[in-house]
C-alpha positions as CSV (number, residue, x, y, z in Angstrom):
1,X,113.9,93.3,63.8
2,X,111.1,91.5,64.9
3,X,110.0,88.3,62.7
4,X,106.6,86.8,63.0
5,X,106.8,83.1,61.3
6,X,104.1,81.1,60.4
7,X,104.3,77.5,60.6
8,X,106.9,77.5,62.7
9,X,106.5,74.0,63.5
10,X,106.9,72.3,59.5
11,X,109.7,71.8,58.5
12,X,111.2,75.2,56.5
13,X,108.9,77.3,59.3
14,X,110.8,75.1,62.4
15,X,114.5,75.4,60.5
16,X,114.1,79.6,59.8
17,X,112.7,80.0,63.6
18,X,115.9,78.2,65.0
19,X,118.1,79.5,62.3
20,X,117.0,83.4,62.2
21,X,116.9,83.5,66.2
22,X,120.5,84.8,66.7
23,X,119.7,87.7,64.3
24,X,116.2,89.0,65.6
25,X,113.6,88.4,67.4
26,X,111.8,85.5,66.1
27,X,108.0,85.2,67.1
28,X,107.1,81.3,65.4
29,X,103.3,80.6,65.3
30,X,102.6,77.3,64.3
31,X,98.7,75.7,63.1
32,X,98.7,74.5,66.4
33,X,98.5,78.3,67.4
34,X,96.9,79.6,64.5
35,X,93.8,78.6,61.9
36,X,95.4,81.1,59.2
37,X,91.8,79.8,57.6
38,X,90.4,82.2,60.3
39,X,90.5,85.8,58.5
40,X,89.5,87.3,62.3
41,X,92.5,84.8,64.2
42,X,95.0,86.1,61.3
43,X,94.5,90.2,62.1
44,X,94.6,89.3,65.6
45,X,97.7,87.5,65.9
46,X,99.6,90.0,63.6
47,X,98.5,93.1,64.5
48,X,99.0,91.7,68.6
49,X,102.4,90.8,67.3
50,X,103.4,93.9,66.1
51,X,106.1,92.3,63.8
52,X,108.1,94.4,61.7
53,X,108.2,91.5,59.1
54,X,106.0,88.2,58.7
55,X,107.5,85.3,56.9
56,X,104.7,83.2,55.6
57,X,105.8,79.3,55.7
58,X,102.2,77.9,56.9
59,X,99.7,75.7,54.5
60,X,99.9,72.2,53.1
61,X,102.9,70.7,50.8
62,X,102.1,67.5,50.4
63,X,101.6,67.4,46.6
64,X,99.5,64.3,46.4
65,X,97.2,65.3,49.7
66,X,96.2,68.5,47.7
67,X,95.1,66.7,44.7
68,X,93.2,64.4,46.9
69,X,91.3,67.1,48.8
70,X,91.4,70.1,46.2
71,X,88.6,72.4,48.9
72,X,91.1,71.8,52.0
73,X,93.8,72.4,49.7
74,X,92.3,75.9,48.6
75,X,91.0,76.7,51.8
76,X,94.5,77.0,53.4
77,X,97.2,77.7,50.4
78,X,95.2,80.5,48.7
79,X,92.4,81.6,51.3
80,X,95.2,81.0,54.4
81,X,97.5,83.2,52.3
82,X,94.8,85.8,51.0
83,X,94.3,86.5,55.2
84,X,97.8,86.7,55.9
85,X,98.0,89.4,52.7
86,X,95.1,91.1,54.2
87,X,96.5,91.7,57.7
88,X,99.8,92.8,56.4
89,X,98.3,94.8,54.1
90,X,96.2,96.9,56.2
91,X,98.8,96.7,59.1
92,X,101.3,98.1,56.5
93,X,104.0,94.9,57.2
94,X,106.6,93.5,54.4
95,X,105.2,89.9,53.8
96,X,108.0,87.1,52.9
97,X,105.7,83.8,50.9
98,X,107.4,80.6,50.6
99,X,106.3,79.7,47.3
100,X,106.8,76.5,44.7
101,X,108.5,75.8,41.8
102,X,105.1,73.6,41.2
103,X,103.7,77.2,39.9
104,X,105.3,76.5,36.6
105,X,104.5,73.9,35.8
106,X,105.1,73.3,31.9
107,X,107.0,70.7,30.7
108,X,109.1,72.4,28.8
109,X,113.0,71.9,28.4
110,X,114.1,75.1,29.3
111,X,115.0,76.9,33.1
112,X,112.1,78.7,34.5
113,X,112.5,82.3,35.7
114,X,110.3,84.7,37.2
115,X,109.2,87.1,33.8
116,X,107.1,83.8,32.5
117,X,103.9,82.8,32.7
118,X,102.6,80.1,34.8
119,X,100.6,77.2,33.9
120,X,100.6,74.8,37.2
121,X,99.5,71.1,36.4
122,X,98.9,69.8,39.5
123,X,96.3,71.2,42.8
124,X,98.7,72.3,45.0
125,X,100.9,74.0,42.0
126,X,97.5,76.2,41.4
127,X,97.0,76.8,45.0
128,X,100.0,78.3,45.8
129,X,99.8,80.2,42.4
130,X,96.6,81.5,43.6
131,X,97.9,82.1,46.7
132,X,100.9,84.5,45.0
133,X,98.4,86.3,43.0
134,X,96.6,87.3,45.7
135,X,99.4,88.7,47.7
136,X,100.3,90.5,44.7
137,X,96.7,91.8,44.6
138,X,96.7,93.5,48.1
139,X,100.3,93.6,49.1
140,X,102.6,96.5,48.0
141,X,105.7,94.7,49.8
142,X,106.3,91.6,49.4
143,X,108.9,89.3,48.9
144,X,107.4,85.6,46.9
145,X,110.5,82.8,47.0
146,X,109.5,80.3,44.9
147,X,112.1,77.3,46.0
148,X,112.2,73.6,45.8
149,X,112.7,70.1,46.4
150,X,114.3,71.6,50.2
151,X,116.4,69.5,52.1
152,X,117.7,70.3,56.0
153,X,115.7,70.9,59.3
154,X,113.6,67.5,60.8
155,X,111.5,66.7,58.2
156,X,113.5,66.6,54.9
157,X,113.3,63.9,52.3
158,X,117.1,63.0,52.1
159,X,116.6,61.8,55.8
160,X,113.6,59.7,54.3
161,X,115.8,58.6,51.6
162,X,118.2,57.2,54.1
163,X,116.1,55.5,56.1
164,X,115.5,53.1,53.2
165,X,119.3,52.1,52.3
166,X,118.4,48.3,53.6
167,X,116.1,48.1,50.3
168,X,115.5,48.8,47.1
169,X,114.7,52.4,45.6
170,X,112.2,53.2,43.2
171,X,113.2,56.8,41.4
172,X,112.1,58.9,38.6
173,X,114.6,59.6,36.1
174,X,113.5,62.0,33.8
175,X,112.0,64.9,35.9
176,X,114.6,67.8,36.5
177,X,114.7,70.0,39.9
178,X,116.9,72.1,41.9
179,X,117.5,71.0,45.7
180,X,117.7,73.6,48.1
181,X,119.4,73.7,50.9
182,X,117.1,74.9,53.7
183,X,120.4,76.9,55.3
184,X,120.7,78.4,51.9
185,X,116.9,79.6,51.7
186,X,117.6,81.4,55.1
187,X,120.4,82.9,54.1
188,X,118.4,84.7,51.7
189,X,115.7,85.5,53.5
190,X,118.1,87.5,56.0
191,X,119.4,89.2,52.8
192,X,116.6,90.1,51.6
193,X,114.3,91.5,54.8
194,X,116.6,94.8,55.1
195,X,115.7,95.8,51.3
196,X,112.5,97.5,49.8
197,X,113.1,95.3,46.5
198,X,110.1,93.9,46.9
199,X,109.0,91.0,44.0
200,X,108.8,87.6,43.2
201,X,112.2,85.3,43.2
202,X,113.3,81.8,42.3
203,X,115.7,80.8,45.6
204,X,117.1,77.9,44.5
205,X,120.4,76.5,45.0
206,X,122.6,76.5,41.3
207,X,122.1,73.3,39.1
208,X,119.8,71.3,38.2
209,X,119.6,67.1,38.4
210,X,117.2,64.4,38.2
211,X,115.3,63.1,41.2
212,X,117.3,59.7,40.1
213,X,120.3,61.1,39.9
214,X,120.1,62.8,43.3
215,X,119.5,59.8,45.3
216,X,122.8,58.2,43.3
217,X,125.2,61.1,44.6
218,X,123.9,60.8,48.3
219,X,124.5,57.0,48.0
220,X,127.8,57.5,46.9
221,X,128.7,60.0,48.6
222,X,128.0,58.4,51.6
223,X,129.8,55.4,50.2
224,X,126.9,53.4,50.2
225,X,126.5,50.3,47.7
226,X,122.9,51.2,47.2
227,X,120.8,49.7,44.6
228,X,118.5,52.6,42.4
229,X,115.8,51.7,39.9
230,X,114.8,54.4,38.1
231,X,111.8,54.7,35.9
232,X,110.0,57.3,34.0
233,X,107.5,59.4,35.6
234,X,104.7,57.9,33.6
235,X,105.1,54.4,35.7
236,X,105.1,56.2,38.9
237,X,102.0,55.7,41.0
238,X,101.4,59.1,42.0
239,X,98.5,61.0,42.3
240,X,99.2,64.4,40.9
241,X,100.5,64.8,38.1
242,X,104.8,66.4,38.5
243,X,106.0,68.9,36.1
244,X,109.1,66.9,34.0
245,X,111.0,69.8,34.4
246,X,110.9,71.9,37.8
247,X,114.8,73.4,37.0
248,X,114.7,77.4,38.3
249,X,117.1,80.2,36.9
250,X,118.0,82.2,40.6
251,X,120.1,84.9,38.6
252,X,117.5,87.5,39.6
253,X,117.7,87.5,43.5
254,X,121.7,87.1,43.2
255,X,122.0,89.9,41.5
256,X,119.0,92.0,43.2
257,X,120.8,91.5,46.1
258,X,124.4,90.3,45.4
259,X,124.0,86.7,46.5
260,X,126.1,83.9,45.5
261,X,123.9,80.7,46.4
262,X,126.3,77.9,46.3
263,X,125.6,74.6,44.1
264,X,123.1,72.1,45.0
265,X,126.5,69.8,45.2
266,X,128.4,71.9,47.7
267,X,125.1,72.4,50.4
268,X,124.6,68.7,49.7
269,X,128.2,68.1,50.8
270,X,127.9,70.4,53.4
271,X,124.7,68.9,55.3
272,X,125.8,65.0,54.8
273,X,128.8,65.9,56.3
274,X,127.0,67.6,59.4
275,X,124.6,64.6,60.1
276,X,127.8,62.9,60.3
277,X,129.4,65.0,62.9
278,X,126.2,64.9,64.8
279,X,126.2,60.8,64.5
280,X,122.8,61.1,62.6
281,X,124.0,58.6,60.0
């Protein structure tokens, strides 16, 4: 099968291109490559790709940057993604659209999962949101992950976390998410091209745990002796406003198509454990 991925070069884009590869032939586009802003450069790269599949992993995730620049942030995360709907639309090609847990949004106590509606709180939540609804608009397949807090491939915020072992860590301790492992999300992804189940899915990995909480395991995993403030979200200085509780139910794509997504625990285990072998840490 041949993939088309868009933002190939961030960090979920660049991990799926390398990881993917040895199943099909990967075709990875980065912005570098692409303005998918450009509703003329979009139809031209696809349809000159001929891909049997585009996975859609371009546009802009940093959470605070959207709320800072709501127009650039609309520009690329909905119209970007209403372009990318179009070609694949009229080209007749199954779309895959990383998506957020940020849609949600509420801060309700309970597990979000795909029947419920979404109320996003922050810019880039309604981007993205807009983004989905306009695939879902034009595009008869399509397959909308909605994942979160990712960790794996160059760019991922447990290497971030790391760097800063020397000093102090400020952490929130009261807002819930799932951390998924990157590895994980492509897993899924090469479960779920082969299928005409088209929808929208949480891909998460199972369990949820606060952002505090998080950094403490990879401490002491690690066997670090690591000292961890936490605070509660309100005494954050950020500027968009975070859901308290991001926490997704995946027991629709595992049983759509009989996955077993392993803990956020086990992955976490699993990746430490390979930055060690590879004398990252």
């Amino acid at each position: 099968m041949k993939i088309l991925i868009l933002g190939g070069k961030g960090n979920i884009g660049g991990f799926l291109s390398k990881d993917l590869e040895p199943y099909h032939d990967i075709i990875s586009v980065s912005k570098d490559d692409l303005d998918i802003t450009s509703k003329s450069s979009v139809f031209s790269i696809i349809s000159s790709k001929a891909p049997s599949i585009v996975i859609d992993a371009a546009g802009i995730s940093n959470i605070d940057y959207c709320q800072a620049n709501e127009q650039i942030s609309y520009s690329v995360n909905t119209l970007g993604t209403m372009n990318i709907a179009l070609a694949c639309s009229k080209l007749d090609i199954p779309l895959v659209y990383i998506s957020s847990a940020q849609v949600y949004g509420s801060d309700n106590t309970n597990v979000h999962s795909e029947h419920e509606n979404c109320n996003p709180i922050n810019i880039f939540g309604k981007s993205k949101l807009a983004g989905e609804n306009l695939i879902r608009t034009l595009c008869k397949k399509y397959f909308i992950l909605r994942t979160s807090w990712c960790f794996g491939g160059e760019k991922c915020f447990v290497k971030s976390i790391l760097s800063k072992r020397n000093t102090p860590i400020f952490m929130v301790a009261d807002m819930v998410v799932n951390p998924t492992y990157v590895q994980d999300l492509s897993r899924a992804i090469l479960s779920i091209i082969d299928s005409t189940s088209y929808g929208v899915y949480n891909c998460v990995n199972k369990g949820e745990t606060s952002k505090c909480d998080l950094v403490k395991y990879i401490f002491d995993l690690l066997g670090y002796d690591k000292k961890i403030i936490s605070l509660p979200k309100s005494t954050m200085d950020s500027l968009a406003p975070r859901p308290k509780n991001c926490s997704l139910a995946n027991n629709l794509i595992e049983k759509s198509f009989n996955l077993e997504i392993p803990s956020w625990e086990e992955s976490m285990n699993i990746y430490l454990n390979g930055l060690i072998d590879k004398n990252i840490l």
